[in-house]
Backbone bond lengths (Angstrom), bond angles and torsions (degrees), N, CA, C in turn:
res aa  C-N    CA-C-N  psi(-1)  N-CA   C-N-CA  omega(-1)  CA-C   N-CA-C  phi
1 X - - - 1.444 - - 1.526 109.58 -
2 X 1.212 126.98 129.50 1.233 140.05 -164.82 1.614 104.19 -89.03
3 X 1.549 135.36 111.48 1.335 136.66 169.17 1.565 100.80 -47.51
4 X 1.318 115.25 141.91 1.253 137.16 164.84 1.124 113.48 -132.61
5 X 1.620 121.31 149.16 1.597 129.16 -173.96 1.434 116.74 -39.21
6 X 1.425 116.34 -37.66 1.284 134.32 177.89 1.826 106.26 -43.37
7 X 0.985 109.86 -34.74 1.250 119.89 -153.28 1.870 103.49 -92.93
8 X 1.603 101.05 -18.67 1.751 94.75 163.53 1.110 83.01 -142.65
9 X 1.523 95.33 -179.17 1.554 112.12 -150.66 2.195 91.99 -165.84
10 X 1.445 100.76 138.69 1.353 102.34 157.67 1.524 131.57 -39.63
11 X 1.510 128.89 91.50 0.878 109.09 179.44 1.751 103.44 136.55
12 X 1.162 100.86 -24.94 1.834 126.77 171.64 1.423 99.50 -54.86
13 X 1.441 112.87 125.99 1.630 122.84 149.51 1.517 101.40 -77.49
14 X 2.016 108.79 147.60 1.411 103.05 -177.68 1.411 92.06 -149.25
15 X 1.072 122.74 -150.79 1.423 131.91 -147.41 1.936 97.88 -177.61
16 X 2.103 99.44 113.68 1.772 71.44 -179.77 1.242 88.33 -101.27
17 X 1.557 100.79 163.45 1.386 129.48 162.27 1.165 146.12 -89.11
18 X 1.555 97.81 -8.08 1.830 115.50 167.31 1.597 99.00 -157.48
19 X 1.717 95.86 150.87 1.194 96.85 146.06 1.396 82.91 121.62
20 X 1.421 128.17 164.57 1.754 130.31 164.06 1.571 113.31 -23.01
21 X 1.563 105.17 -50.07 1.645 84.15 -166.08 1.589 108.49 -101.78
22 X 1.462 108.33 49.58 1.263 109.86 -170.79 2.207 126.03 -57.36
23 X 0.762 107.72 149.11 1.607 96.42 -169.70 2.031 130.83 82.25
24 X 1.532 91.35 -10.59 1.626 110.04 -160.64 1.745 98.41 -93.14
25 X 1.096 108.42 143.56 1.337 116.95 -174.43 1.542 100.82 -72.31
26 X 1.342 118.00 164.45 1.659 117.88 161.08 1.495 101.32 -162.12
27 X 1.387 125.60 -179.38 1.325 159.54 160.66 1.445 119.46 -92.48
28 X 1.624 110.41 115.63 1.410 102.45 156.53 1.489 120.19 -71.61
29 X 1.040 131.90 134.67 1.522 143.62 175.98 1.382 113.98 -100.90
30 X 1.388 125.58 -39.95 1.090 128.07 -153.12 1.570 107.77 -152.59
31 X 1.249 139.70 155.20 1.318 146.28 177.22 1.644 104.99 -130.34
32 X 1.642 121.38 114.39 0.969 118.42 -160.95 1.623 112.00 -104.70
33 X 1.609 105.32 -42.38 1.565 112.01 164.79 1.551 87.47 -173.42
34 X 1.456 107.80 -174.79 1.821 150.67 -124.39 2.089 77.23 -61.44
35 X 1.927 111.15 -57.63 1.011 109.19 -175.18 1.923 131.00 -83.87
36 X 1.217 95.33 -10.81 2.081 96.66 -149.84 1.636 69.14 -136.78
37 X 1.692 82.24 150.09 1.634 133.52 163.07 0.966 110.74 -127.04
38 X 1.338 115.56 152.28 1.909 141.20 150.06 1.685 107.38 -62.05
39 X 1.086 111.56 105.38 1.711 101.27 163.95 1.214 112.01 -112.58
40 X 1.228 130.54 173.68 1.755 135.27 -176.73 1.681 92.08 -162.83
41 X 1.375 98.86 162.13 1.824 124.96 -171.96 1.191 99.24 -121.66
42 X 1.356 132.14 -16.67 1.720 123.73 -145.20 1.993 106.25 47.38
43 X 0.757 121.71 13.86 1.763 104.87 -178.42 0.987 87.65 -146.44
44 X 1.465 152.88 -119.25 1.671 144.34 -161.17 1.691 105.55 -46.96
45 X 1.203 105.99 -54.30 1.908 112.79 -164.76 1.490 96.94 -85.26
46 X 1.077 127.26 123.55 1.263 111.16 169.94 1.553 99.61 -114.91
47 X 1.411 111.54 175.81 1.163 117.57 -169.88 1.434 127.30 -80.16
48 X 1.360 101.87 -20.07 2.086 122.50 173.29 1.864 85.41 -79.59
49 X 1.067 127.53 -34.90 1.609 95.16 173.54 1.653 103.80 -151.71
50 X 1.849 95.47 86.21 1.511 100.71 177.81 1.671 111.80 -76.58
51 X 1.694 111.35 158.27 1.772 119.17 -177.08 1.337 111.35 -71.64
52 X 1.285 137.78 143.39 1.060 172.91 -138.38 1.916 92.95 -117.00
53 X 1.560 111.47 86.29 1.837 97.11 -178.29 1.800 84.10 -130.05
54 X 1.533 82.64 148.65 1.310 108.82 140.10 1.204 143.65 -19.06
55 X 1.058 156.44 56.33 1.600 148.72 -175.00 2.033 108.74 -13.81
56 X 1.350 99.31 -45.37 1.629 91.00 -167.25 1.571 107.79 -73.69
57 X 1.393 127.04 -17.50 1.568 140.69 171.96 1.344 112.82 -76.19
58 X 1.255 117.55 11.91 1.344 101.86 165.44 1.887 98.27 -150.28
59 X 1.347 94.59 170.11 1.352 114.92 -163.29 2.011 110.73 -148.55
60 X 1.623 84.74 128.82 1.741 107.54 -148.90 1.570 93.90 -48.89
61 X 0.842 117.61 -146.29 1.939 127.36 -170.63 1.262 102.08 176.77
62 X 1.619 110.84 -94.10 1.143 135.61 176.57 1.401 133.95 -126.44
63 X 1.563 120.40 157.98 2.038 94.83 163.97 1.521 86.51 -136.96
64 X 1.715 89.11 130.50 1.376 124.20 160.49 1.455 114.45 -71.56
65 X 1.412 105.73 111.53 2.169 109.58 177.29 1.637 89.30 -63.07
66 X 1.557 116.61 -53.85 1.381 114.30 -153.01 1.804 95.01 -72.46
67 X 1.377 147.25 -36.58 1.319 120.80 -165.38 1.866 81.22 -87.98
68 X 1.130 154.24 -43.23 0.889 114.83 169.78 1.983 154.89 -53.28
69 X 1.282 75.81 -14.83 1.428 87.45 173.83 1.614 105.09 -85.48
70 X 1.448 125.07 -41.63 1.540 120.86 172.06 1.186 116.34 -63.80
71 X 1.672 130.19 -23.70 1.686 124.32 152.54 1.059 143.76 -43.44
72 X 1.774 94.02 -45.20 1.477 106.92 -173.55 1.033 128.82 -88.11
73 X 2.029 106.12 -23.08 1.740 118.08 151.07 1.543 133.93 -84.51
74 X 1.265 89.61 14.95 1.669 103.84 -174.62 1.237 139.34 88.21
75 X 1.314 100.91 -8.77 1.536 118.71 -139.89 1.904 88.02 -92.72
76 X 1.084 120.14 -29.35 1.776 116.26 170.60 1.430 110.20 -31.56
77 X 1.877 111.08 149.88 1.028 132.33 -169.18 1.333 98.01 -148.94
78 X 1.630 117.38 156.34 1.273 113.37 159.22 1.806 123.87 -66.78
79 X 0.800 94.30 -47.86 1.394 92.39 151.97 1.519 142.24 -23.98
80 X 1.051 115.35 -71.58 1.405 131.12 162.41 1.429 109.54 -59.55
81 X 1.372 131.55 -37.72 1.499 146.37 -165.73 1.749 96.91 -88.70
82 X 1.563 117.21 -21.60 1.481 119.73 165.57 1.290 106.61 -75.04
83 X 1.200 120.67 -67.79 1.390 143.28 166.26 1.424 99.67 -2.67
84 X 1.479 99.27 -85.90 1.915 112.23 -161.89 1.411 97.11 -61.16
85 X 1.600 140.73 -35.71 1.507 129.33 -168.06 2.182 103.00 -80.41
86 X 1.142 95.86 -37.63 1.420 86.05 178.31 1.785 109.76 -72.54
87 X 1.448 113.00 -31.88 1.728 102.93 164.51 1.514 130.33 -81.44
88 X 1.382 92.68 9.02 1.773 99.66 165.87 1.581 102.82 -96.63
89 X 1.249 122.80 -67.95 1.781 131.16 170.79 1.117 84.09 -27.11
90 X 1.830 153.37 -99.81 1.059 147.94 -149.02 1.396 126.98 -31.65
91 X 1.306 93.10 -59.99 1.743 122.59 -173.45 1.929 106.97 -67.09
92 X 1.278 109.76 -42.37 1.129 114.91 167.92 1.048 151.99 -24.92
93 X 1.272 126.62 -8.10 1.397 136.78 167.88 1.727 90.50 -126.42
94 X 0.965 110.79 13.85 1.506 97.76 175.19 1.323 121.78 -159.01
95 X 1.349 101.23 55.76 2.027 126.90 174.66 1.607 123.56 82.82
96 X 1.557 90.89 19.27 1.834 107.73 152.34 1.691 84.57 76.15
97 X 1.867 93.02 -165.50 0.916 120.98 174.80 1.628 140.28 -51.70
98 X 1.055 118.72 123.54 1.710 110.16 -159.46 1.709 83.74 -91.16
């Protein structure tokens, strides 16, 4: 089955699957077209210049209402975008993201 945009969304916790930061959690930020997203970490990726991935290299997790709602009004920080990825890693073996 072929990933389609449908399938992440601004605001999605993910997981990449290739590439340097392989295995590392991130944030969609941005939806660029049919294949590629903007992701950011707050710590390597930051959000003034999130990576350019693939849709098929990464793999869904979770979706945050609250980092999506701070995306879509601007109001996101790396910070906060650290925040939510280190309380998913945490939460993670024990019912994800609150």
């Amino acid at each position: 089955m072929r990933k389609t945009v449908e399938s992440l969304g601004v605001g999605d916790i993910a997981i990449c699957l290739a590439g340097h930061d392989k295995n590392k959690p991130c944030v969609v930020v941005k939806v660029v077209a049919d294949d590629y997203v903007m992701i950011a970490d707050g710590v390597r990726r930051l959000i003034s210049s999130p990576k350019l991935k693939k849709i098929k290299h990464l793999q869904k997790k979770e979706n945050s209402v609250e980092l999506t709602d701070l995306i879509s009004s601007g109001q996101a920080d790396d910070k906060k975008i650290a925040k939510a990825l280190e309380k998913y890693k945490s939460n993670k073996n024990g019912g994800g993201y609150v």
